[in-house]
Biotite code that builds the C-alpha atoms (Angstrom):
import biotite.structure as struc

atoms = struc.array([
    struc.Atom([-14.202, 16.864, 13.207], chain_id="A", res_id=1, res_name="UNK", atom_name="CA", element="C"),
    struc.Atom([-12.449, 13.559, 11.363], chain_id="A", res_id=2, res_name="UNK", atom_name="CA", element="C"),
    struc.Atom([-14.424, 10.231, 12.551], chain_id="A", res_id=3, res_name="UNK", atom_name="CA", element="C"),
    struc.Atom([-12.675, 7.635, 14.407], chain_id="A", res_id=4, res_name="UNK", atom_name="CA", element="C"),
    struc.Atom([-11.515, 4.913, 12.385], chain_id="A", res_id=5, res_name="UNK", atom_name="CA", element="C"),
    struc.Atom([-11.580, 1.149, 13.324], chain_id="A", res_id=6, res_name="UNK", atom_name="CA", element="C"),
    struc.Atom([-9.596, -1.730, 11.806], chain_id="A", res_id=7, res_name="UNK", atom_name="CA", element="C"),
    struc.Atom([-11.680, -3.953, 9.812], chain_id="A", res_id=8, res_name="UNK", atom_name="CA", element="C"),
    struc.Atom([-10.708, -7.649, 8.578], chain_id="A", res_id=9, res_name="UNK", atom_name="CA", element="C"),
    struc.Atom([-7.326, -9.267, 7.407], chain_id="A", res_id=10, res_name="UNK", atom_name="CA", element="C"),
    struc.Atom([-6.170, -7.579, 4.523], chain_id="A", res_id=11, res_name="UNK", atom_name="CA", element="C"),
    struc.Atom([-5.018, -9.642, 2.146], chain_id="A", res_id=12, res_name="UNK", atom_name="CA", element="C"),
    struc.Atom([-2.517, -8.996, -0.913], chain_id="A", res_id=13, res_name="UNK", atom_name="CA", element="C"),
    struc.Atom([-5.572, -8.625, -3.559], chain_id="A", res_id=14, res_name="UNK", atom_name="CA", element="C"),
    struc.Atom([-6.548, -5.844, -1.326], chain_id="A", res_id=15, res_name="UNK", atom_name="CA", element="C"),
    struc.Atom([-3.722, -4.338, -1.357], chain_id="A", res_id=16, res_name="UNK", atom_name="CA", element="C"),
    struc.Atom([-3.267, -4.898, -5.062], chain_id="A", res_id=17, res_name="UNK", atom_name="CA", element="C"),
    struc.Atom([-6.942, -3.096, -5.106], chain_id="A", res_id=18, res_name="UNK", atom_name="CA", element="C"),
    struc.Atom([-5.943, -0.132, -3.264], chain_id="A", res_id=19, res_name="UNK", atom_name="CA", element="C"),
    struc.Atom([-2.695, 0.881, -5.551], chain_id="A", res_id=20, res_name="UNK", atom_name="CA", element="C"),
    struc.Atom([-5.170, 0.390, -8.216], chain_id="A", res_id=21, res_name="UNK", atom_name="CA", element="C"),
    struc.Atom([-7.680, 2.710, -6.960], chain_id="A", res_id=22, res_name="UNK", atom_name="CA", element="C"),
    struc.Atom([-4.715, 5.391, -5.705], chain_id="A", res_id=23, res_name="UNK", atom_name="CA", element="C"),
    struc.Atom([-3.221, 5.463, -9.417], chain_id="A", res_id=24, res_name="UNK", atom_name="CA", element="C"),
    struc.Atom([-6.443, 5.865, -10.828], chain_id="A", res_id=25, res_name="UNK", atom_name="CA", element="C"),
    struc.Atom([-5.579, 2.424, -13.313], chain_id="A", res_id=26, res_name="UNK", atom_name="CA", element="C"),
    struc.Atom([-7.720, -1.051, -13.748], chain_id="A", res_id=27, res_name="UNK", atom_name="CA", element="C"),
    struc.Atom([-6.691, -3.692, -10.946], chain_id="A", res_id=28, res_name="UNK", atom_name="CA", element="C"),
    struc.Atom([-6.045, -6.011, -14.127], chain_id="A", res_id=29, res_name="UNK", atom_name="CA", element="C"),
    struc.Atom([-3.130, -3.710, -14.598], chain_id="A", res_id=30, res_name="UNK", atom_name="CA", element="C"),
    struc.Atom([-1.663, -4.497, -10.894], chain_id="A", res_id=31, res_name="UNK", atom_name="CA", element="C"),
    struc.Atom([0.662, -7.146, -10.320], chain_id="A", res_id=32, res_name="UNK", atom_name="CA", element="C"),
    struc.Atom([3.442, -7.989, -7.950], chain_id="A", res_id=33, res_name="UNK", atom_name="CA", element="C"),
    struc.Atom([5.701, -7.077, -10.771], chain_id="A", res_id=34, res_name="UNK", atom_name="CA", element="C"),
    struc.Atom([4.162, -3.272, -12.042], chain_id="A", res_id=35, res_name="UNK", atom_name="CA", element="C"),
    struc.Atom([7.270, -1.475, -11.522], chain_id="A", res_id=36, res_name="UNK", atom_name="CA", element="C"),
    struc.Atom([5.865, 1.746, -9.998], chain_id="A", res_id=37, res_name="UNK", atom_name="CA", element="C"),
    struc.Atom([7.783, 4.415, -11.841], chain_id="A", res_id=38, res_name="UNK", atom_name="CA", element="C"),
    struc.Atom([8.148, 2.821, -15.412], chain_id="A", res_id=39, res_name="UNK", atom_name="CA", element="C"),
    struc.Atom([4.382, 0.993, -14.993], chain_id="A", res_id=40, res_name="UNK", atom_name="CA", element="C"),
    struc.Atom([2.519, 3.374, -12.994], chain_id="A", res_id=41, res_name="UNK", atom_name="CA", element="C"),
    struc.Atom([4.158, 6.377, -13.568], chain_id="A", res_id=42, res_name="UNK", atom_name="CA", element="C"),
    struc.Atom([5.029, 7.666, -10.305], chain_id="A", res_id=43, res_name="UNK", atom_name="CA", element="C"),
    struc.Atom([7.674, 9.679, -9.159], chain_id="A", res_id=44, res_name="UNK", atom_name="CA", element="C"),
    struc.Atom([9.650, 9.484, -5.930], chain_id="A", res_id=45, res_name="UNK", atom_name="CA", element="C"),
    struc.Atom([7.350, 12.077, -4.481], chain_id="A", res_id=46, res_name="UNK", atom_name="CA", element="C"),
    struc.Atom([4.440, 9.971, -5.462], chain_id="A", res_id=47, res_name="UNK", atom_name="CA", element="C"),
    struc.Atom([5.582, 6.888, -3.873], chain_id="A", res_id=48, res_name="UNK", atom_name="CA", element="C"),
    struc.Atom([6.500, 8.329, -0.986], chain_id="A", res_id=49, res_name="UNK", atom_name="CA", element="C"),
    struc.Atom([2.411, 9.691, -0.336], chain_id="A", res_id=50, res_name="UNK", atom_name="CA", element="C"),
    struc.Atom([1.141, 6.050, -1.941], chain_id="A", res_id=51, res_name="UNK", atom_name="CA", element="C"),
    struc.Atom([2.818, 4.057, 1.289], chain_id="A", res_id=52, res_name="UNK", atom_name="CA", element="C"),
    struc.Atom([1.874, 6.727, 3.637], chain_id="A", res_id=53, res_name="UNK", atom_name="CA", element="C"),
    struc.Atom([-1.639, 6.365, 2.435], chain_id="A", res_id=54, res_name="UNK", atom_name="CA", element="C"),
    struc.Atom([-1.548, 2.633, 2.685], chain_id="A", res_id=55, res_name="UNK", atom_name="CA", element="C"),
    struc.Atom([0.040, 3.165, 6.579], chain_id="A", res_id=56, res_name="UNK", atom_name="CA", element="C"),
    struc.Atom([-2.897, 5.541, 6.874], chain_id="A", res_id=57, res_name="UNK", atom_name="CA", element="C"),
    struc.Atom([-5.436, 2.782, 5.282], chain_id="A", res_id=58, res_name="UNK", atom_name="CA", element="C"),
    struc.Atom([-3.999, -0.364, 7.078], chain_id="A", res_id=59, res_name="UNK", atom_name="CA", element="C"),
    struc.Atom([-3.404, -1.110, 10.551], chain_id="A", res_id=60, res_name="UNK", atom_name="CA", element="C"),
    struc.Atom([-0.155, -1.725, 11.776], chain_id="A", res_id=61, res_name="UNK", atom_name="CA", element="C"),
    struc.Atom([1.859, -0.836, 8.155], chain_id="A", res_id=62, res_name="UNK", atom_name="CA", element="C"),
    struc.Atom([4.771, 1.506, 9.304], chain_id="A", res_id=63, res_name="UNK", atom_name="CA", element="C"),
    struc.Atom([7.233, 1.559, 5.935], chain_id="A", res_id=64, res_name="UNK", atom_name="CA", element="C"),
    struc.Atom([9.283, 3.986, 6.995], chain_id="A", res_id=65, res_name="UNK", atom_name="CA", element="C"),
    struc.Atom([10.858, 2.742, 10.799], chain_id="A", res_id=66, res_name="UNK", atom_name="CA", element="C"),
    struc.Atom([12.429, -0.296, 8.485], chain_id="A", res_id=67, res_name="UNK", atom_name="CA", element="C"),
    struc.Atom([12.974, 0.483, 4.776], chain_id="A", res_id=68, res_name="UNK", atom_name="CA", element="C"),
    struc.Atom([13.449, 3.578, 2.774], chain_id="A", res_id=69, res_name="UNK", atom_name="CA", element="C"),
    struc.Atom([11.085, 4.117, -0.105], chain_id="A", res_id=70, res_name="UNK", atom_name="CA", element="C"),
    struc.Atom([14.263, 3.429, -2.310], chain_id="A", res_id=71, res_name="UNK", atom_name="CA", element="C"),
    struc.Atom([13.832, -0.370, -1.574], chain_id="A", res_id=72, res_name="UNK", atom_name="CA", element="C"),
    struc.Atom([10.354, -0.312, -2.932], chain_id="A", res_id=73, res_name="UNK", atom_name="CA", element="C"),
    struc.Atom([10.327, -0.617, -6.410], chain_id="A", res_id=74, res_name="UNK", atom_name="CA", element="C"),
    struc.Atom([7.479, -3.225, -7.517], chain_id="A", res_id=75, res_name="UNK", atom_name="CA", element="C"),
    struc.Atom([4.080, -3.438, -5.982], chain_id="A", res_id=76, res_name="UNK", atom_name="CA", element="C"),
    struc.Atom([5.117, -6.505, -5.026], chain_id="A", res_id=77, res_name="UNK", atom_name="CA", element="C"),
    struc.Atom([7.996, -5.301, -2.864], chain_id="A", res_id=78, res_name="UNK", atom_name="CA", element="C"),
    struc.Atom([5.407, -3.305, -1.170], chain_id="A", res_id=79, res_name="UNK", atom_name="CA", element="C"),
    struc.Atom([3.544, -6.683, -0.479], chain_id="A", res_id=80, res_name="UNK", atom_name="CA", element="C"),
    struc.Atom([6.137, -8.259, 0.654], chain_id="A", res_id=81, res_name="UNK", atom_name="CA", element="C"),
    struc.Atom([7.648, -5.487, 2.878], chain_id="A", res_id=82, res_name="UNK", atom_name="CA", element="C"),
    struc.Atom([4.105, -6.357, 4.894], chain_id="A", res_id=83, res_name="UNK", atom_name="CA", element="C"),
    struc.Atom([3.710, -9.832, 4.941], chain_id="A", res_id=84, res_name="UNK", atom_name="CA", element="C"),
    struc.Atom([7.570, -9.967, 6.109], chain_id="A", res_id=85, res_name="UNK", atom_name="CA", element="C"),
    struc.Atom([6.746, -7.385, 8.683], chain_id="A", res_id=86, res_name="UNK", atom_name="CA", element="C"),
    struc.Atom([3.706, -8.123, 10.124], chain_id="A", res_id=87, res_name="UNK", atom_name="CA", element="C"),
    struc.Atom([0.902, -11.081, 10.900], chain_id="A", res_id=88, res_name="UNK", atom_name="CA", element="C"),
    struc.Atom([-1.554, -8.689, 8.522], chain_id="A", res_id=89, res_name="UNK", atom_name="CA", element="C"),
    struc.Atom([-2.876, -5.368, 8.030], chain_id="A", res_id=90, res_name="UNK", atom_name="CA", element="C"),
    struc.Atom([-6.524, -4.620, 8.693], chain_id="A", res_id=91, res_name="UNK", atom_name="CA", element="C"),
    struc.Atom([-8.165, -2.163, 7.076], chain_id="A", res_id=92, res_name="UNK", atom_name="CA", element="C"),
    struc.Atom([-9.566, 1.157, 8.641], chain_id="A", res_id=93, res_name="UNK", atom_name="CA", element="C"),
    struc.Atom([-12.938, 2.051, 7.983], chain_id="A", res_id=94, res_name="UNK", atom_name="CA", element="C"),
    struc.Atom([-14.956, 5.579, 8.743], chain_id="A", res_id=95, res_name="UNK", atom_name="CA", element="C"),
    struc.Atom([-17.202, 4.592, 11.351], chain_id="A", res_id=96, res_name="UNK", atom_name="CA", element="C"),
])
């Protein structure tokens, strides 16, 4: 059976910036608002699509998909932006 999850602290953009980083498998040096994530990272449509639903998944109230498509997220920092804009801050799910 999964474990519950519980939000933990504000997540902040450097968390964020973390996360990507540990999803594409590259050094967080490498991660900033403007790594394009198909000519920088290397991802494909398909692979975009699973990186924000992991991030909705990791962060509390994240939800890309009921105002944007993943066509208007280009840049990791479009992806930062889409959730300051959106909401007051993500927390972070933990296994508890």
């Amino acid at each position: 059976m999964d474990a519950q999850v519980a939000p933990q602290m504000y997540c902040d953009a450097d968390t964020l910036r973390s996360f990507i980083a540990d999803y594409v498998g590259v050094d967080l040096k490498d991660i900033t608002d403007e790594t394009h994530l198909t000519d920088d990272l290397g991802l494909d449509w398909l692979d975009q699509l699973e990186l924000m639903e992991r991030i909705e998944d990791e962060f509390v109230g994240v939800n890309f998909f009921a105002t944007t498509t993943a066509a208007q997220i280009e840049l990791v920092g479009d992806i930062i932006r889409h959730i300051e804009d959106r909401a007051t801050g993500p927390a972070r799910r933990s296994a508890a």
